[in-house]
N, C-alpha and C positions, 0 to 999 in steps of 0.2 A: 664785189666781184664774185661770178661763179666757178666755183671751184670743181676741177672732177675727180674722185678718188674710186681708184679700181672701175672706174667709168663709169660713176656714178655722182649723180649730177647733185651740188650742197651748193643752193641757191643762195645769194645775197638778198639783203630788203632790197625791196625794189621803191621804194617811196619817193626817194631823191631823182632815180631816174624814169620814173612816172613824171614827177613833177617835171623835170624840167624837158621829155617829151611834149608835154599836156602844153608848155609856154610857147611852142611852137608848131604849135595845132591854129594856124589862123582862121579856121571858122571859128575855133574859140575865144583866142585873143581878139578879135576882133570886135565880139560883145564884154572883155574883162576891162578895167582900167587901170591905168599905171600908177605903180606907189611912188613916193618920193626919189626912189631909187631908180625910177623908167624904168622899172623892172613890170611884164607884166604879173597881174596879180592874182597867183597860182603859185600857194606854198604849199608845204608840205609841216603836218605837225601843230597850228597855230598860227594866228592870223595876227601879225609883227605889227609894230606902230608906226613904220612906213605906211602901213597902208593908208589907201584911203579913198571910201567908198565914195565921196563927191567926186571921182573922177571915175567912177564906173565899180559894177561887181567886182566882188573878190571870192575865189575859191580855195579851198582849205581842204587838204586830203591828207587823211588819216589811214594808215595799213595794217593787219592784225591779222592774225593766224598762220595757214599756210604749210607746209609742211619742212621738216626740216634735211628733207632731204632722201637718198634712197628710189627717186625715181625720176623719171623724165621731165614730169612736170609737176609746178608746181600750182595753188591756187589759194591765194591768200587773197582776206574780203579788204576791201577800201570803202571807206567813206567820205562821201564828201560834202562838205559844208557852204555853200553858195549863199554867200551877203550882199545885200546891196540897200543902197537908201530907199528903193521903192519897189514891192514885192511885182510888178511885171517885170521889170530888171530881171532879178535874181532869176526871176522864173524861166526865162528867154534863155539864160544859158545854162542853168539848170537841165533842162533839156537839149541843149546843142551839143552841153557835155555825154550826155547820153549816146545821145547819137555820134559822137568821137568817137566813145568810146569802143560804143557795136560794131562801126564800119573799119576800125583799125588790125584787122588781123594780120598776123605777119610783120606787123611793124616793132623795128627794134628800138626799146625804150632806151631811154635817153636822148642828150644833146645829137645834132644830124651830124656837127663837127666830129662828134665824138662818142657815138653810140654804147650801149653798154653790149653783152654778152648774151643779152636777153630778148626772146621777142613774145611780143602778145599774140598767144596764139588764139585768144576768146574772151569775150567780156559777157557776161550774164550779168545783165544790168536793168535791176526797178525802174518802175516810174517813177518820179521825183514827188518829194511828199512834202506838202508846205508844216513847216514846221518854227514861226516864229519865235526871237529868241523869249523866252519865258518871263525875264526882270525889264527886260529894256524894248520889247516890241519889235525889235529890230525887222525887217522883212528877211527871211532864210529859207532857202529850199535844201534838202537833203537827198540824197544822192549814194543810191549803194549798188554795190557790183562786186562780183567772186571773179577777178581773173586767174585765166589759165595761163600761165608764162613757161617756155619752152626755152632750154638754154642751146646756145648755137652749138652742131655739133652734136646735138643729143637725138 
């Protein structure tokens, strides 16, 4: 949760409620597939043994930097890791995730039930760079972007 002290704004990660934004992004989910859990498949941190790539990509986002606070906005880099059994797969939404990402300004991350505190006010986001996995072939695209998040009220 974002916190404000003396009216200044001490961001929470936002990783959890990227993720579970990102799950109900249906141009997204629409190209991801469901793990065991009919969860679509968009974690955050690690790609869990639910998953499971014969039923479609799975995207994996990782958060780091950012600041810790002391200003209006914040801009911490994400990664993200796009698996699938067959590198068009991955690659397909590799790029839709992009493009999610660019055209969401103003949206507030998290669940739509249940939104957080937080909105994307910008994504500056790469082209997606094929990057397969190094021991196992795996087909992977990778995926990076510096958002700007604005906390509501600030």
């Amino acid at each position: 949760m974002t916190t404000f002290v003396d009216g200044v704004a001490e961001f929470a990660p936002v990783q959890a409620p990227l993720r579970d934004w990102l799950r109900e992004q249906t141009a997204l989910t629409a190209l991801v597939g469901t793990d065991a859990n009919g969860t679509a498949q968009v974690y955050a941190g690690g790609l869990p043994d639910a998953a499971d790539l014969t039923n479609g990509p799975a995207v994996v986002l990782y958060t780091a930097g950012g600041l810790d606070g002391g200003t209006a906005l914040d801009r911490p880099f994400c990664r993200f890791n796009v698996w699938a059994a067959e590198a068009p797969d991955a690659e397909a939404v590799a790029y839709k995730l992009r493009h999610v990402l660019q055209q969401a300004r103003g949206a507030a991350l998290g669940p739509a039930a249940d939104p957080s505190d937080v909105r994307l006010a910008g994504a500056d986001t790469a082209a997606p760079l094929w990057a397969p996995d190094p021991d196992t072939n795996r087909p992977r695209f990778v995926v990076t972007t510096t958002l700007t998040v604005q906390a509501v009220g600030v």
